[in-house]
C-alpha positions in Angstrom: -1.4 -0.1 -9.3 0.5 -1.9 -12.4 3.4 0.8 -11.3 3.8 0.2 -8.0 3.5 -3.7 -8.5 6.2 -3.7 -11.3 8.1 -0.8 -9.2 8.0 -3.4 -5.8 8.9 -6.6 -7.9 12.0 -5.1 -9.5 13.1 -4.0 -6.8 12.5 -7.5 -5.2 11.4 -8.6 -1.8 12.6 -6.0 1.1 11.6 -9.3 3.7 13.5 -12.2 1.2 16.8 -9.6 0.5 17.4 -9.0 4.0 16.8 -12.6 4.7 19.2 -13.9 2.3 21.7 -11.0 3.8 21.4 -12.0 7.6 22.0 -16.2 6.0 25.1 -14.7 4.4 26.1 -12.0 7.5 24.7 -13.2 11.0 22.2 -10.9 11.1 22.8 -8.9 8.6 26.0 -7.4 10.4 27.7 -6.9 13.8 26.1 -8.4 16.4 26.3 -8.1 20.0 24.4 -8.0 23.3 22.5 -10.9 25.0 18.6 -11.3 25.1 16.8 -10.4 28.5 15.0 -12.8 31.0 12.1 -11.9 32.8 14.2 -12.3 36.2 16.1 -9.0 37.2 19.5 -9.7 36.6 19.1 -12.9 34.3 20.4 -14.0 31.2 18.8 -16.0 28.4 20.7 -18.5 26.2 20.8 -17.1 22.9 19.1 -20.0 21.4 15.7 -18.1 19.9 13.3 -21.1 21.7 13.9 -19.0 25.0 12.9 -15.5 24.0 9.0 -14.3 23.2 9.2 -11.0 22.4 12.3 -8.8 20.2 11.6 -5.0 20.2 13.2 -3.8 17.1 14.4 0.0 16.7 15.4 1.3 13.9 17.9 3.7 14.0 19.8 6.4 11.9 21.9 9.1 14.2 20.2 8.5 17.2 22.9 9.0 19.3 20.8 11.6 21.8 18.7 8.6 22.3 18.9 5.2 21.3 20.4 4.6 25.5 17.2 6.2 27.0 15.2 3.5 24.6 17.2 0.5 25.1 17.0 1.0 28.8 13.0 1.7 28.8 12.9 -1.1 26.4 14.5 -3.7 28.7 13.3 -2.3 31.7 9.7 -3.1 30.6 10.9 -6.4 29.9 11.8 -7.4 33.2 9.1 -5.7 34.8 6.5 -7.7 32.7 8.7 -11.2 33.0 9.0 -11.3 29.5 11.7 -13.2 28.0 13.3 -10.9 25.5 15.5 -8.7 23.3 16.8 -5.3 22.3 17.3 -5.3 18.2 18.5 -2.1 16.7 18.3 -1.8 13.2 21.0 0.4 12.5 20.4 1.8 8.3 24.5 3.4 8.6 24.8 6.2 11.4 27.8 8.0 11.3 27.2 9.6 15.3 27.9 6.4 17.8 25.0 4.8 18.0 25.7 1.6 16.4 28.4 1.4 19.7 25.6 3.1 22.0 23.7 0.4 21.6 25.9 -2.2 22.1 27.0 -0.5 24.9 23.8 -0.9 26.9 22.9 -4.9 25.9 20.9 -4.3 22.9 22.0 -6.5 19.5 23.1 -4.3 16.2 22.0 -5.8 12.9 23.5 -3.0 10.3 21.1 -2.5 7.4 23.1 -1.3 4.0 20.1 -0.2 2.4 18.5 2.7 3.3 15.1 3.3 4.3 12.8 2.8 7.2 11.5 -0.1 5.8 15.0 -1.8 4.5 16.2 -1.1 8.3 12.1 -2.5 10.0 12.5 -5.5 7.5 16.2 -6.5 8.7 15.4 -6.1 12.3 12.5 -8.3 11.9 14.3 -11.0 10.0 17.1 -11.1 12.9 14.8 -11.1 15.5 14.8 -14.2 17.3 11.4 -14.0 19.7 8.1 -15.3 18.7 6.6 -11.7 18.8 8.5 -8.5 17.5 7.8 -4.9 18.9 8.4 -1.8 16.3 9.2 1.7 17.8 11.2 4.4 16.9 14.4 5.5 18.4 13.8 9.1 19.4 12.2 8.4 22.8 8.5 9.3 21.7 7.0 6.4 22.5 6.1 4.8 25.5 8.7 1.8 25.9 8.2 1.3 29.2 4.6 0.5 29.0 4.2 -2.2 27.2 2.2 -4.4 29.4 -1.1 -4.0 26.6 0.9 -5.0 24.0 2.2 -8.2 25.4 -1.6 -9.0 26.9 -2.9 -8.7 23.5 -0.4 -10.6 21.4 -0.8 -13.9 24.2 -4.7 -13.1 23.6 -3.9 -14.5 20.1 -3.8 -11.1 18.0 -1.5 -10.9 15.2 -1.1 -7.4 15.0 -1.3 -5.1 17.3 -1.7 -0.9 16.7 -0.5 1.7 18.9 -3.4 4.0 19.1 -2.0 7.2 20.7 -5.3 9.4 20.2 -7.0 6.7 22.8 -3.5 6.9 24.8 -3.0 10.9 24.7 -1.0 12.8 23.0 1.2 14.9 24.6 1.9 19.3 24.3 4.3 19.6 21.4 4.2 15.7 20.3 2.8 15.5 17.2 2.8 18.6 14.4 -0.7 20.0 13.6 -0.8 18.9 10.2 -0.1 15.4 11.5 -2.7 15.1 13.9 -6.0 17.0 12.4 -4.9 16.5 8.9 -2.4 13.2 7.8 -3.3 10.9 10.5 -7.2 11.1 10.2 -7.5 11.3 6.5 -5.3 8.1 6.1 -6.7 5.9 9.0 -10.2 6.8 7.3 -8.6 6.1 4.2 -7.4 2.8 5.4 -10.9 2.3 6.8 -12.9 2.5 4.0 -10.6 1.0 1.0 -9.7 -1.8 3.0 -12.5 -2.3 5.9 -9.2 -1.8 8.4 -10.4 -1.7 12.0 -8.0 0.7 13.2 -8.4 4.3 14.2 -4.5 5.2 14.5 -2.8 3.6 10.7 0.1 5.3 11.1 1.7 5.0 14.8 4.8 3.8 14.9 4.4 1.4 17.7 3.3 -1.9 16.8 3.7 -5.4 18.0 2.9 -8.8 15.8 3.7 -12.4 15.2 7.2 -12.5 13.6 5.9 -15.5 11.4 2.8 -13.9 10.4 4.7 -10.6 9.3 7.4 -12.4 7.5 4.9 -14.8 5.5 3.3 -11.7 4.2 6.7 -11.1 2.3 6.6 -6.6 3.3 8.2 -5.4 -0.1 8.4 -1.3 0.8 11.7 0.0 2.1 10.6 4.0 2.6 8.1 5.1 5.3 5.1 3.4 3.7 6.6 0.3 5.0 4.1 1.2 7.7 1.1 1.3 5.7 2.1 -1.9 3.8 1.8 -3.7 7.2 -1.4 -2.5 8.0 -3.0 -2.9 4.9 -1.4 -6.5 3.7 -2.3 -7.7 7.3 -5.6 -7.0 6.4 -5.9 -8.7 2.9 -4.5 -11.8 4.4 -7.3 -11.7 7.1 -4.8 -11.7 10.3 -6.4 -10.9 13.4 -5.8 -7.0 14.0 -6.6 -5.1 17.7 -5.4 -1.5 19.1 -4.3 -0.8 22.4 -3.4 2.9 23.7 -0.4 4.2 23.7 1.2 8.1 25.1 3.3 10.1 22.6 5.3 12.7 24.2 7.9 15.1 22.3 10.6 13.0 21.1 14.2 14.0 22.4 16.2 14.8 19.8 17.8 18.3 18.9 17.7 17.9 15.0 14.4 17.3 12.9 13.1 14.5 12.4 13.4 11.8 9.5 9.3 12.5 8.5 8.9 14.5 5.6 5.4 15.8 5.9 4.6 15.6 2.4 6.6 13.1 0.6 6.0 10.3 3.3 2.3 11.5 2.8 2.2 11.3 -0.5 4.1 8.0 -0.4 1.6 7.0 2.2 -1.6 7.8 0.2 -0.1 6.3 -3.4 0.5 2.7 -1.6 -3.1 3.3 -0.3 -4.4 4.2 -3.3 -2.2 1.4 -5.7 -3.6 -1.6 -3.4 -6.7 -0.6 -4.1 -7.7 -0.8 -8.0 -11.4 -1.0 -7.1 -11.4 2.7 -5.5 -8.2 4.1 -7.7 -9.4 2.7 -11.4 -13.1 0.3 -10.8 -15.6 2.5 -9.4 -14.3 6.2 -10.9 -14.3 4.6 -14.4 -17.8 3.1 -13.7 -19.1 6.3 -13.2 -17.6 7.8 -16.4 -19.2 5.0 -18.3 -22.4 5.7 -16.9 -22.6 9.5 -17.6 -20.9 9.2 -21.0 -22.8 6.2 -22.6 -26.3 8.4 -21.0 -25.0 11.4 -22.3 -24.2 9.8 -25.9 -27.8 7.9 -26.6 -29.6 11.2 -25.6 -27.7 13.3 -28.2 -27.3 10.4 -30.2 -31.0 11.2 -31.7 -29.9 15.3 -32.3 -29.0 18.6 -30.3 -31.5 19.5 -26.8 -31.9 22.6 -25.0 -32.5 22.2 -21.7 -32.8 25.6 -19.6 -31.7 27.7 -22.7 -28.6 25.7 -22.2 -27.9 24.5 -25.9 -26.5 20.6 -25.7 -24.7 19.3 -29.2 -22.1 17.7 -31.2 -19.5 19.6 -29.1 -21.5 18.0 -25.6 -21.6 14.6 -27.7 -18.0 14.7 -28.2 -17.6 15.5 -24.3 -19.5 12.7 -23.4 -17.5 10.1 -25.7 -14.8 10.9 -24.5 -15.5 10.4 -20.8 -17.1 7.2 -22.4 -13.8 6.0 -23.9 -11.9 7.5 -20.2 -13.8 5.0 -18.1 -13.4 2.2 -20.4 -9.9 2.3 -20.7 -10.0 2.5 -16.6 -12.0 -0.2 -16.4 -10.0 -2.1 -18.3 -6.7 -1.0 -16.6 -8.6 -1.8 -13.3 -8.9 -5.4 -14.2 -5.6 -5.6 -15.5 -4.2 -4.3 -12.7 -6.3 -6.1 -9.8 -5.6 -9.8 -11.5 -1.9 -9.2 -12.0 -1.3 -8.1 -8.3 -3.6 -11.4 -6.8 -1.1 -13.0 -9.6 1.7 -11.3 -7.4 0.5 -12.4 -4.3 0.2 -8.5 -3.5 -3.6 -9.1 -3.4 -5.5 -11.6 -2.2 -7.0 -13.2 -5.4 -10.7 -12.5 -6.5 -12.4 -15.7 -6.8 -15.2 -13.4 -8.8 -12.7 -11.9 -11.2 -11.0 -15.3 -11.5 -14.2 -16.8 -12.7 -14.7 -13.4 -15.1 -11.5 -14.3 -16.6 -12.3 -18.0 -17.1 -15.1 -16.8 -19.6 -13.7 -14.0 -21.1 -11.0 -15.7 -23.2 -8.5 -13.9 -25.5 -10.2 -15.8 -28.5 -13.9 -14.2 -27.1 -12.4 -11.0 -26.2 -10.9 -10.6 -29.8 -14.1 -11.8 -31.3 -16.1 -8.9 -29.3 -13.1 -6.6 -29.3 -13.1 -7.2 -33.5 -17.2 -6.6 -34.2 -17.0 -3.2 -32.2 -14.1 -2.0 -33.8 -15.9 -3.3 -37.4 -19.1 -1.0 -36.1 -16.9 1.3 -35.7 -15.3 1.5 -39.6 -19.2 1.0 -40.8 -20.3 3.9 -39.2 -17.4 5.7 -40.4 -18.7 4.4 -43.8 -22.0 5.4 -43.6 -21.3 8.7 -42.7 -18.6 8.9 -45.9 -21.2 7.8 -48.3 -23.6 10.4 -46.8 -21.2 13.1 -47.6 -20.4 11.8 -51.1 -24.2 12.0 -51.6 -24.0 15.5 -51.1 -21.3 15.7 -53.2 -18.6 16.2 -50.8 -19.3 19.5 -50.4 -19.2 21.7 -46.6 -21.4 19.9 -43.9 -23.4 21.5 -41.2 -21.8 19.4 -38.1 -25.1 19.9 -36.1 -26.6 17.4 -38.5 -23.8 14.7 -39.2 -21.5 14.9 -36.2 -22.9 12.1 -34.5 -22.6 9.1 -36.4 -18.6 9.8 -36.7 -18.7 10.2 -33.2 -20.2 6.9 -32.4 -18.0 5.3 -34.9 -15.2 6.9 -32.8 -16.2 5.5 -29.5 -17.0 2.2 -31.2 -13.9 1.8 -32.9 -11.8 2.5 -30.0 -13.5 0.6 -27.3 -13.4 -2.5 -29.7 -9.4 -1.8 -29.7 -9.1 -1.4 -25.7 -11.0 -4.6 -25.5 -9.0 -6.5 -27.5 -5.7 -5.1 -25.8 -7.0 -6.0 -22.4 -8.0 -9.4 -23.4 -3.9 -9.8 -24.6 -2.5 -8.1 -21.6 -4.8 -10.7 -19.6 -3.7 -13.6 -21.6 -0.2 -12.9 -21.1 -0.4 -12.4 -17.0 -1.9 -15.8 -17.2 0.9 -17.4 -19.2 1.2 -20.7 -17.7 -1.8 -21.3 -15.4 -4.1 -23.4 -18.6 
């Protein structure tokens, strides 16, 4: 979690750089093309007060067919009377379709940066209609049905998921792994770490409240732009619905820009990094649990159990998943106040009001006395091997007062680290 926040903030704000690139380059680049009114044949004024909804593709090398979706696209807008636009977000193709596009009405915004993200972020900064539509370029989606969309977003959602299991998917669509593997795991993922009423996290048609999605300030410029959406939408308590949606086999002759594993992975690590509790919280909880039990039931000398001989070398085990979890635990906390610090989270009025009583001075106080324990049971045991005149030790016997000093000595150090790392994230808020 610390590395992804620190990663996303040096990297700065994917929404506020494009921003300050379309102030400084009309849109971020070329532009051409005229919105579309709801009357066949009509033109808007380009003033943004007349347009409700922009679709926004984003495009690399889509030459094949960028035409067929501009032309569904603006189709569906007339058919629907929707005042609108055709953005493409064009990340640098080298294959035409930055002129394709203007060819057939839509408006070209080129995105230096690369990344699906960089180019979804752009688009959605030059937009210029209250509502913004996301879909690919490759002519998988269904562009000319968009009627749900559009119902739902006047309904008062502020997002609105594509759900192409409820839709149907079509022969040949979607890869296996994708659909049986990918897509469930990470909905259910996104489910249960975030309560995220949506059964389809990753389809690539959307539609949402171009104010709403900007305010949320979108920082990722890879494909895990799409599970930032979902997942910040979430924390900041928009109102989230599904429609369904078709996906049929896309058009194009060359692979596509996925990369099964890396986008997963980069999928699953933004899932996991906005969610200390369920990455750090509860896994070092229960390594706390079963190492503190485990060290007060050897504290007192070996067991058998079964014939299963339990001793210093257990003991030792046990400590050390001890120390694990409370090194978590404190990473966890670290980690969950400096991102609601960020404004990546939303900010826990419960951890806030831990953090009010556990002060650096307190924390170094309790921090201090462990780490003291610590040296005094190291002490004890040293005079109880002078007694014996220094001489060999059966480690059976006097293993587990060093051990204890260990975990005691240590734990007093993490505490007091935490309890600086804390005070320093809260630098100017006393």
């Amino acid at each position: 979690m610390t590395t992804e926040a620190v990663e996303t903030a040096d990297g700065a704000d994917t929404l506020a750089a494009a921003t300050r690139t379309t102030s400084a380059g009309s849109a971020t680049g070329s532009v051409s093309g005229q919105p579309v009114r709801g009357e066949p044949g009509g033109i808007a004024d380009s003033s943004c007060s007349l347009i409700e909804l922009s679709i926004v593709l984003p495009c690399l090398n889509e030459a094949e067919t960028l035409a067929t979706c501009v032309r569904k696209a603006q189709a569906s807008l007339l058919r629907l009377g929707v005042a609108g636009e055709v953005v493409v977000a064009d990340n640098g193709s080298t294959d035409g379709s930055q002129e394709i596009a203007r060819a057939h009405g839509a408006r070209v915004v080129d995105v230096p940066r690369r990344g699906y993200g960089a180019a979804l972020s752009a688009g959605i900064l030059a937009a210029q209609g209250e509502y913004v539509l996301m879909a690919d370029a490759d002519d998988s989606y269904a562009l000319d049905d968009l009627g749900d969309f559009v119902d739902a977003l006047r309904s008062g959602a502020e997002l609105v998921m594509g759900n192409r299991f409820k839709g149907g998917i079509e022969a040949g669509a979607m890869p296996f792994l994708h659909r049986y593997l990918g897509n469930p795991v990470l909905s259910k993922m996104g489910r249960v770490l975030f309560g995220i009423p949506v059964r389809d996290f990753h389809c690539g048609i959307r539609a949402f409240r171009r104010d709403r999605m900007i305010a949320l300030g979108l920082r990722t410029s890879g494909m895990e732009f799409a599970s930032e959406m979902v997942v910040r939408s979430s924390l900041a308590q928009l109102r989230i619905c599904e429609v369904p949606t078709t996906l049929r086999p896309d058009g194009r002759s060359r692979s596509p820009h996925l990369r099964t594993w890396r986008d997963g992975w980069r999928h699953l690590r933004f899932l996991l990094a906005f969610s200390p509790r369920w990455l750090l919280y509860y896994p070092s909880l229960a390594l706390q649990a079963v190492g503190l039990a485990g060290l007060i039931w050897l504290a007192v000398g070996p067991h058998v159990v079964g014939g299963i001989g339990f001793g210093p070398h257990s003991m030792l085990a046990c400590a050390t998943m001890f120390m694990l979890g409370v090194q978590g635990l404190g990473l966890a906390v670290i980690a969950r106040s400096y991102a609601g610090h960020l404004g990546l989270l939303v900010p826990s009025a419960r951890l806030a009001r831990m953090v009010s009583r556990f002060s650096l001075e307190r924390g170094l106080l309790v921090g201090g006395s462990l780490s003291l324990l610590g040296v005094g049971c190291f002490l004890a045991a040293l005079t109880s091997w002078g007694a014996t005149g220094f001489g060999a030790l059966d480690t059976a016997d006097t293993m587990q007062v060093p051990i204890i000093g260990m975990v005691l000595t240590v734990t007093g150090f993490q505490v007091i680290i935490v309890s600086f790392t804390m005070a320093l994230t809260r630098i100017g808020e006393d």
